[in-house]
VMD Tcl script that builds the backbone (N, CA, C; Angstrom):
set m [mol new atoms 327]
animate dup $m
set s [atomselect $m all]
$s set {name element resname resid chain x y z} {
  {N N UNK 1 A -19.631 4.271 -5.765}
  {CA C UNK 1 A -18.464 4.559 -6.564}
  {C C UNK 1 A -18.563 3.866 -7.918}
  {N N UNK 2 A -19.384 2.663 -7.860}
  {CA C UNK 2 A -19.345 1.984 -9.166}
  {C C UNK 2 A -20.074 2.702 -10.088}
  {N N UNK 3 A -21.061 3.186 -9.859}
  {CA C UNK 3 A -22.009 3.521 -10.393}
  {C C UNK 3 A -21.516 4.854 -11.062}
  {N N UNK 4 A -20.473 5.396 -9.900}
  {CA C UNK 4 A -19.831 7.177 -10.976}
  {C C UNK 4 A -18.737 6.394 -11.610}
  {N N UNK 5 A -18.464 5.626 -11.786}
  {CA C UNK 5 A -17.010 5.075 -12.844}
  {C C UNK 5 A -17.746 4.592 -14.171}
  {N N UNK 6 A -18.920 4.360 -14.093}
  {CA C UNK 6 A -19.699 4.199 -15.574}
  {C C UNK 6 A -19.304 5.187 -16.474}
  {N N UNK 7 A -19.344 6.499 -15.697}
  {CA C UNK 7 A -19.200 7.744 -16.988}
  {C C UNK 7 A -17.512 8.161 -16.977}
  {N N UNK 8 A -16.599 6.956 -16.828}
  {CA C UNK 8 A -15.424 7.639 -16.934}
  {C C UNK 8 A -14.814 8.008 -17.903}
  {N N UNK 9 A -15.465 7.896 -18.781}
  {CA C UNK 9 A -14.907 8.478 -20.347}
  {C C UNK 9 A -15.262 10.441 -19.873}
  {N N UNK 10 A -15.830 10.743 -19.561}
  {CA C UNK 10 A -16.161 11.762 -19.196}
  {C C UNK 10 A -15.468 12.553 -17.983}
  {N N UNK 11 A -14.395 11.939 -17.295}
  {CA C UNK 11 A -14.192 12.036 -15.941}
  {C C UNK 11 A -12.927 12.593 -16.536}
  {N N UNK 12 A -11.822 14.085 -15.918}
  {CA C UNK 12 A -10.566 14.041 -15.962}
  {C C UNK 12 A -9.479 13.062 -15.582}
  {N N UNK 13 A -8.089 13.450 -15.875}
  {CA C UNK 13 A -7.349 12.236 -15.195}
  {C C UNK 13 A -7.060 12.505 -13.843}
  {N N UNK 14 A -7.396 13.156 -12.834}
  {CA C UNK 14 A -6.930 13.237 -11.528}
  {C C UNK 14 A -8.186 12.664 -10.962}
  {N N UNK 15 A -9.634 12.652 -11.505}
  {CA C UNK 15 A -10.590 11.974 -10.922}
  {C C UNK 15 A -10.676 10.771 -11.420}
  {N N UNK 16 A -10.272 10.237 -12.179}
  {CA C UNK 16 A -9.881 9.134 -12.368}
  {C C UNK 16 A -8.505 8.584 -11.680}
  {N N UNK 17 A -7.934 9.002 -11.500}
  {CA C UNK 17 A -6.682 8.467 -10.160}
  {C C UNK 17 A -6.880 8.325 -9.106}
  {N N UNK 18 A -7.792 9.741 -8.328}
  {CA C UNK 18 A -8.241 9.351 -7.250}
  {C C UNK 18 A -9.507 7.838 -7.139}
  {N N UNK 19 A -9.950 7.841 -7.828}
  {CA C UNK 19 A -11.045 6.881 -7.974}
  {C C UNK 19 A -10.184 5.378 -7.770}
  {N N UNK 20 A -9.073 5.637 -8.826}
  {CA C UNK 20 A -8.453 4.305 -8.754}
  {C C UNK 20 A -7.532 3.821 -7.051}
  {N N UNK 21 A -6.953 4.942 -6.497}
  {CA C UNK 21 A -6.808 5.005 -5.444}
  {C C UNK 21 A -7.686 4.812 -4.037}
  {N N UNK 22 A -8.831 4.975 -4.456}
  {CA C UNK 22 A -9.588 4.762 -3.396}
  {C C UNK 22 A -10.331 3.046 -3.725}
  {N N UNK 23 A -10.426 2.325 -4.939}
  {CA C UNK 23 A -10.024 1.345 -5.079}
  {C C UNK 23 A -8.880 0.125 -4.346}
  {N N UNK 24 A -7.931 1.067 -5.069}
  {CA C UNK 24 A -6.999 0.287 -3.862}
  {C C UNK 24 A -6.952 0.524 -2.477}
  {N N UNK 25 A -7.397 1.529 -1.774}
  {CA C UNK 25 A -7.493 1.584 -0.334}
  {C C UNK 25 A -8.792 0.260 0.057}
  {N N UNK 26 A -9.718 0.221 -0.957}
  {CA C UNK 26 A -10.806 -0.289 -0.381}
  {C C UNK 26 A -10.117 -2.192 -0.188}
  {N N UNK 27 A -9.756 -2.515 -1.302}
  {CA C UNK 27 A -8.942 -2.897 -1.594}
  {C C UNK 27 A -8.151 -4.183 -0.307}
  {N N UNK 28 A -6.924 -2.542 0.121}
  {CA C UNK 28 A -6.174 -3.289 1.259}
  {C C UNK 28 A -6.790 -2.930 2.733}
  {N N UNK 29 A -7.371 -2.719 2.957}
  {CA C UNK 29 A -8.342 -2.589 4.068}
  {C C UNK 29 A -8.798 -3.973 4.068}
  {N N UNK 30 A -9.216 -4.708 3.256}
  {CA C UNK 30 A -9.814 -5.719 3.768}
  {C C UNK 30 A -8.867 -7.062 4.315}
  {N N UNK 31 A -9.246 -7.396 5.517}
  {CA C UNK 31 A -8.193 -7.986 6.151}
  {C C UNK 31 A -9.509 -9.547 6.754}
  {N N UNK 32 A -8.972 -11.044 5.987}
  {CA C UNK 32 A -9.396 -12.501 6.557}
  {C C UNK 32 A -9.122 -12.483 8.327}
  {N N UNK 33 A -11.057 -12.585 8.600}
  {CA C UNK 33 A -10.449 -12.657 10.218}
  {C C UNK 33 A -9.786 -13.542 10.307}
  {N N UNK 34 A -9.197 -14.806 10.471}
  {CA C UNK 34 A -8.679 -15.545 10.547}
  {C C UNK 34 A -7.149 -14.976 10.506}
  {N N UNK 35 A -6.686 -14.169 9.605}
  {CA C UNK 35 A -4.922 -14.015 9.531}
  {C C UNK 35 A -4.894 -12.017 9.447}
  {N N UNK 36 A -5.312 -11.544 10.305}
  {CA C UNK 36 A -4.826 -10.080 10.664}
  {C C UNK 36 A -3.560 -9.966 10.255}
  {N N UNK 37 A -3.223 -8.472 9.928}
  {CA C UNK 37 A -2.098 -8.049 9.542}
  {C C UNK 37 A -1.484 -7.499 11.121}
  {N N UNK 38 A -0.682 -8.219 10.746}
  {CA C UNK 38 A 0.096 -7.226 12.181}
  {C C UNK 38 A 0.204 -5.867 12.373}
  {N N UNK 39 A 0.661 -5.147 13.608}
  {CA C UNK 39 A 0.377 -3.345 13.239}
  {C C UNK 39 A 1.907 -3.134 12.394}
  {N N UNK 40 A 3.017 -3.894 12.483}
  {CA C UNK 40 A 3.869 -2.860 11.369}
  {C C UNK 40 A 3.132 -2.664 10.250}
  {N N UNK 41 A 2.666 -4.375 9.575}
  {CA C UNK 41 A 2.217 -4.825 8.694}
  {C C UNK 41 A 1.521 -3.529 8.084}
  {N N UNK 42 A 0.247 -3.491 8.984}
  {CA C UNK 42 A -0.715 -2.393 8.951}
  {C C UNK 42 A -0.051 -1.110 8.491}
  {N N UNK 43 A 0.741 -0.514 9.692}
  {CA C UNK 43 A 1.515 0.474 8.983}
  {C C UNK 43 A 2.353 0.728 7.726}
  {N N UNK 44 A 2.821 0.163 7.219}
  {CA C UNK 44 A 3.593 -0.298 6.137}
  {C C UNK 44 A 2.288 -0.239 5.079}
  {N N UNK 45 A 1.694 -0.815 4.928}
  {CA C UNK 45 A 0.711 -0.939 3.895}
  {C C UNK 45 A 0.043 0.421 3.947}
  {N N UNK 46 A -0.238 1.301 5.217}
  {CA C UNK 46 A -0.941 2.650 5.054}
  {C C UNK 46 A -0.066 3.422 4.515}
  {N N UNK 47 A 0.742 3.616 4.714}
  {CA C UNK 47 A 2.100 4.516 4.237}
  {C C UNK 47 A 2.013 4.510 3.250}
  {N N UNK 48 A 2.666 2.856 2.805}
  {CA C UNK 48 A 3.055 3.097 1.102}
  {C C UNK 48 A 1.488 3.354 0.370}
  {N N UNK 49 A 0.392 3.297 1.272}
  {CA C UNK 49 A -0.935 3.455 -0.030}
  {C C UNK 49 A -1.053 5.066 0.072}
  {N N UNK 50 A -1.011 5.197 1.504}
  {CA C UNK 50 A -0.380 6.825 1.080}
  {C C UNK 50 A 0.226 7.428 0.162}
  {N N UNK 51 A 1.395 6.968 -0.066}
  {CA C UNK 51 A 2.321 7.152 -1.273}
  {C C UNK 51 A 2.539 6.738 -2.150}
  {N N UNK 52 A 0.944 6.224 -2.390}
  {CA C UNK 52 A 0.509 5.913 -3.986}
  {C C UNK 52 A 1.023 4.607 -4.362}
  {N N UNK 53 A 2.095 3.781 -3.812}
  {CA C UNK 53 A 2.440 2.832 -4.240}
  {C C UNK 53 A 1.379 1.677 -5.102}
  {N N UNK 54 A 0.489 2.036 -4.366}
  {CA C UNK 54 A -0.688 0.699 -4.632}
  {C C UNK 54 A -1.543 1.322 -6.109}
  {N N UNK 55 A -1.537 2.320 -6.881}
  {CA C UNK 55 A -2.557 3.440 -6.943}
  {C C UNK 55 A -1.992 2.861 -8.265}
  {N N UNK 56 A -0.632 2.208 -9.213}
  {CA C UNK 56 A -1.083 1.664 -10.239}
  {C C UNK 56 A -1.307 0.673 -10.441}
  {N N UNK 57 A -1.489 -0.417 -9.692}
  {CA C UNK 57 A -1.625 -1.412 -9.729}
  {C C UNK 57 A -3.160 -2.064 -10.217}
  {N N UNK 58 A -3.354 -3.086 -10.976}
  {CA C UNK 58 A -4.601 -3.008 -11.143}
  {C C UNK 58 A -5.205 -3.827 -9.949}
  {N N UNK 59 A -6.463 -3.648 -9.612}
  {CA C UNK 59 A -7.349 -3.876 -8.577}
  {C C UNK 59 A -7.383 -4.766 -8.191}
  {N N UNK 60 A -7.447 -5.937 -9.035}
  {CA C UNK 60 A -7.738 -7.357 -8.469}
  {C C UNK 60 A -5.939 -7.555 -8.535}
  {N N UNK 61 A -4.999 -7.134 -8.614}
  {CA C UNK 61 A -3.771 -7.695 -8.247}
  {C C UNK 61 A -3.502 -6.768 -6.795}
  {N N UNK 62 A -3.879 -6.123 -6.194}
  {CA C UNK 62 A -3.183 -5.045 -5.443}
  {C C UNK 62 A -3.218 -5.796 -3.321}
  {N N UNK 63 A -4.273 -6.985 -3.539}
  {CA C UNK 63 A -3.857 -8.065 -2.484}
  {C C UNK 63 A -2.755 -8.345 -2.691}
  {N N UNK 64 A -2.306 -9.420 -4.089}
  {CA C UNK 64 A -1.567 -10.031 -4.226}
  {C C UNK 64 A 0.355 -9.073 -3.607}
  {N N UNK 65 A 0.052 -7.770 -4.547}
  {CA C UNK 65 A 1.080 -7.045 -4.400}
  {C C UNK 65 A 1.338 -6.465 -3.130}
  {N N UNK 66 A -0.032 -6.472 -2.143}
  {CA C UNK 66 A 0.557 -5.825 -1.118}
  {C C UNK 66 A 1.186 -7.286 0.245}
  {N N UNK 67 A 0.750 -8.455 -0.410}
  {CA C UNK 67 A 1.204 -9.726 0.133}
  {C C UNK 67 A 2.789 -9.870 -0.314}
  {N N UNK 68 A 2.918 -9.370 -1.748}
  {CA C UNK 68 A 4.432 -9.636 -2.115}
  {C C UNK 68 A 5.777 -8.584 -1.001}
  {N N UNK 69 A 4.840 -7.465 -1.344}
  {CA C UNK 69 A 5.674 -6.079 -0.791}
  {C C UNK 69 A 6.117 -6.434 0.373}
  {N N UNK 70 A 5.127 -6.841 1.410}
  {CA C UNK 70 A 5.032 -7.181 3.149}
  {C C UNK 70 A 6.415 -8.074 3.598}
  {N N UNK 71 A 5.853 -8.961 2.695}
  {CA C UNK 71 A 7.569 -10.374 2.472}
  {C C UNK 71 A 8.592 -10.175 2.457}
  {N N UNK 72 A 8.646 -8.773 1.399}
  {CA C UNK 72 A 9.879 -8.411 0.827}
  {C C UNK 72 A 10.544 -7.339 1.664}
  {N N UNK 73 A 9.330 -6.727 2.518}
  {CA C UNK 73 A 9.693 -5.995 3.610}
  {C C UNK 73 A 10.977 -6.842 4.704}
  {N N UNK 74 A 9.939 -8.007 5.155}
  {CA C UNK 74 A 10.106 -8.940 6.309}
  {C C UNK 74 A 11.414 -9.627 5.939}
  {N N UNK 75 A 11.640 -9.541 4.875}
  {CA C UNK 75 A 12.827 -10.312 4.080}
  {C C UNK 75 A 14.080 -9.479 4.236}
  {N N UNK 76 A 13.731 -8.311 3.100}
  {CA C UNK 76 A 14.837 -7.700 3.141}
  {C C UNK 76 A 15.201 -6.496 3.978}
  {N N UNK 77 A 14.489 -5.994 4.295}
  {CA C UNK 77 A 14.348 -4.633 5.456}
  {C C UNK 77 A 13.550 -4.828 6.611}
  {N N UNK 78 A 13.800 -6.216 7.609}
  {CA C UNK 78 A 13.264 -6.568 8.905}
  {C C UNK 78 A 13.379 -5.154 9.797}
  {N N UNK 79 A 14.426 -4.631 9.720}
  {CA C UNK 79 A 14.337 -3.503 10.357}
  {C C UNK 79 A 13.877 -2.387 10.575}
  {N N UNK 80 A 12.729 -2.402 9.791}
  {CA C UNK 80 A 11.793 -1.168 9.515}
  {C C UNK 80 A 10.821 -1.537 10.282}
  {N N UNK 81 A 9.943 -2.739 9.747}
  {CA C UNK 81 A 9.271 -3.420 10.803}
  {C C UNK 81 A 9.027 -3.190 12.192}
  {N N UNK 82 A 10.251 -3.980 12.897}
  {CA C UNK 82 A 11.190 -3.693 14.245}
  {C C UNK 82 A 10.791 -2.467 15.215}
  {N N UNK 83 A 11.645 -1.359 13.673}
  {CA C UNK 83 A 11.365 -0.010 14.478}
  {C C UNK 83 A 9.814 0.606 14.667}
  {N N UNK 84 A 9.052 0.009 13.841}
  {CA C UNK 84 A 7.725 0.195 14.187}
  {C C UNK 84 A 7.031 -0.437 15.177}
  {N N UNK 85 A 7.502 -1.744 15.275}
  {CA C UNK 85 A 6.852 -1.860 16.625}
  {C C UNK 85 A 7.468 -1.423 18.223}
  {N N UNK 86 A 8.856 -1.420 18.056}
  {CA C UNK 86 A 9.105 -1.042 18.751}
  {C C UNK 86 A 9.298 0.708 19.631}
  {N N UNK 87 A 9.122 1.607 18.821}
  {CA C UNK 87 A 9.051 2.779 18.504}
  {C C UNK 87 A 7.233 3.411 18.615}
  {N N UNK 88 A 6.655 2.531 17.639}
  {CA C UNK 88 A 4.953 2.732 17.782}
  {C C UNK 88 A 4.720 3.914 16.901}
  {N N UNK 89 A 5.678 4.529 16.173}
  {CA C UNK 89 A 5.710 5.996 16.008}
  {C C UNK 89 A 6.744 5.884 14.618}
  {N N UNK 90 A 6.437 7.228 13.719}
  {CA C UNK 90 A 6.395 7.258 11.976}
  {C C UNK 90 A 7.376 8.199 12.119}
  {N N UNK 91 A 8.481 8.183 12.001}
  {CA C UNK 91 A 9.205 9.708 11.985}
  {C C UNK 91 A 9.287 9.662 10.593}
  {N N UNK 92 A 9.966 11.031 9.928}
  {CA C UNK 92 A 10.078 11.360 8.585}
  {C C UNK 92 A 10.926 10.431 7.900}
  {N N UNK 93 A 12.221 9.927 8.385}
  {CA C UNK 93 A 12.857 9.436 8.344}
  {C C UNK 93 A 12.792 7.652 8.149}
  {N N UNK 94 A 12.010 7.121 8.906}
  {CA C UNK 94 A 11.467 6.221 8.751}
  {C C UNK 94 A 10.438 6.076 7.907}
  {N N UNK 95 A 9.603 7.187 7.534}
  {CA C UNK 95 A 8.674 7.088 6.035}
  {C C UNK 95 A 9.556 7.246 5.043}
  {N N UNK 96 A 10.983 7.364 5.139}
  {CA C UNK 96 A 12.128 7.958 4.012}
  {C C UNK 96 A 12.585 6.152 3.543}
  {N N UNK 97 A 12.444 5.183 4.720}
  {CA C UNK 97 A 12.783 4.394 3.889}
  {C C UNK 97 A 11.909 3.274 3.787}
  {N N UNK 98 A 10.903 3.192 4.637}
  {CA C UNK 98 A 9.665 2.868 3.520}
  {C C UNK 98 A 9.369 3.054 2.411}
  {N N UNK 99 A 9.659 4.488 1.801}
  {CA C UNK 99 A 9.739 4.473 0.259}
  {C C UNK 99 A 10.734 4.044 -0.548}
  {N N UNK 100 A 12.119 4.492 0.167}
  {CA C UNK 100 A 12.908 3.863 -0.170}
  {C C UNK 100 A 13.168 2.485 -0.944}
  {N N UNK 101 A 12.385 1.557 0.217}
  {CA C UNK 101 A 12.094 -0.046 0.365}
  {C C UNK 101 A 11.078 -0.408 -0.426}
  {N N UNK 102 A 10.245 0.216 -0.700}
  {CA C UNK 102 A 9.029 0.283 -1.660}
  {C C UNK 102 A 9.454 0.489 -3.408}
  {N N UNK 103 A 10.312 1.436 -3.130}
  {CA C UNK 103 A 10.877 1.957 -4.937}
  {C C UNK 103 A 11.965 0.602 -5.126}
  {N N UNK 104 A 12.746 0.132 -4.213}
  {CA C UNK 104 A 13.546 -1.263 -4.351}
  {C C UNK 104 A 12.660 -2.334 -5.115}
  {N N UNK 105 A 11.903 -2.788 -4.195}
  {CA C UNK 105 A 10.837 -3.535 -4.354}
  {C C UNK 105 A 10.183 -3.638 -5.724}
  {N N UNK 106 A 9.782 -2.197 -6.279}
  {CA C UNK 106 A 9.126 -2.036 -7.422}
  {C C UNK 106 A 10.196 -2.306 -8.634}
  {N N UNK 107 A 11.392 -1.827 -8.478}
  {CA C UNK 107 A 12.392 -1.994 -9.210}
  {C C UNK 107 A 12.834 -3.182 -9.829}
  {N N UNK 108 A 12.706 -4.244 -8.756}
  {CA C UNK 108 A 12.879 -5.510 -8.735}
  {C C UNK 108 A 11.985 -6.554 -9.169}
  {N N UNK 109 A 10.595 -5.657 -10.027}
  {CA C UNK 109 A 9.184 -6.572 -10.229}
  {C C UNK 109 A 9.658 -6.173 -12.010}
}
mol reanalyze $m
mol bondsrecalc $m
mol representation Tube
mol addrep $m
């Protein structure tokens, strides 16, 4: 991937988004054996990278941000969490306020 981002002067802007997106997936995937993300955790972070949340962020901040987001989850919307582990399962509704909780979040930076 590094090697095709050399010619990005040359690249449109949707291949250049995706590029930056798959950045940040590579990104939050990486998880210190030592401190695993829990599975809401996990979930929560796939979702919102799903939904682009992570996708402007620049690269070397997008740990940091997905460490802030998680907090702010656990903080202010424990209950999303909750229903994920307890539930195990994504309804529409529950991805409704993951974004929800996500656009808060961003609002508030």
């Amino acid at each position: 991937m590094e090697v095709f981002t050399q010619f990005a002067s040359d690249l449109d802007d949707a291949t250049k988004a995706q590029l930056q997106h798959g950045k940040a997936l590579m990104e939050l995937l990486k998880q210190p054996l030592s401190h695993p993300l829990s599975m809401h955790e996990q979930v929560l972070t796939l979702c919102m990278a799903t939904d682009g949340v992570f996708d402007k962020i620049p690269t070397k901040q997008v740990k940091q941000y997905q460490k802030d987001i998680l907090d702010f989850m656990d903080l202010k919307h424990p209950e999303i969490g909750k229903e994920i582990e307890q539930t195990k399962a994504l309804s529409d509704e529950l991805r409704q306020k993951i974004k929800d909780a996500a656009a808060e979040f961003a609002a508030e930076q």
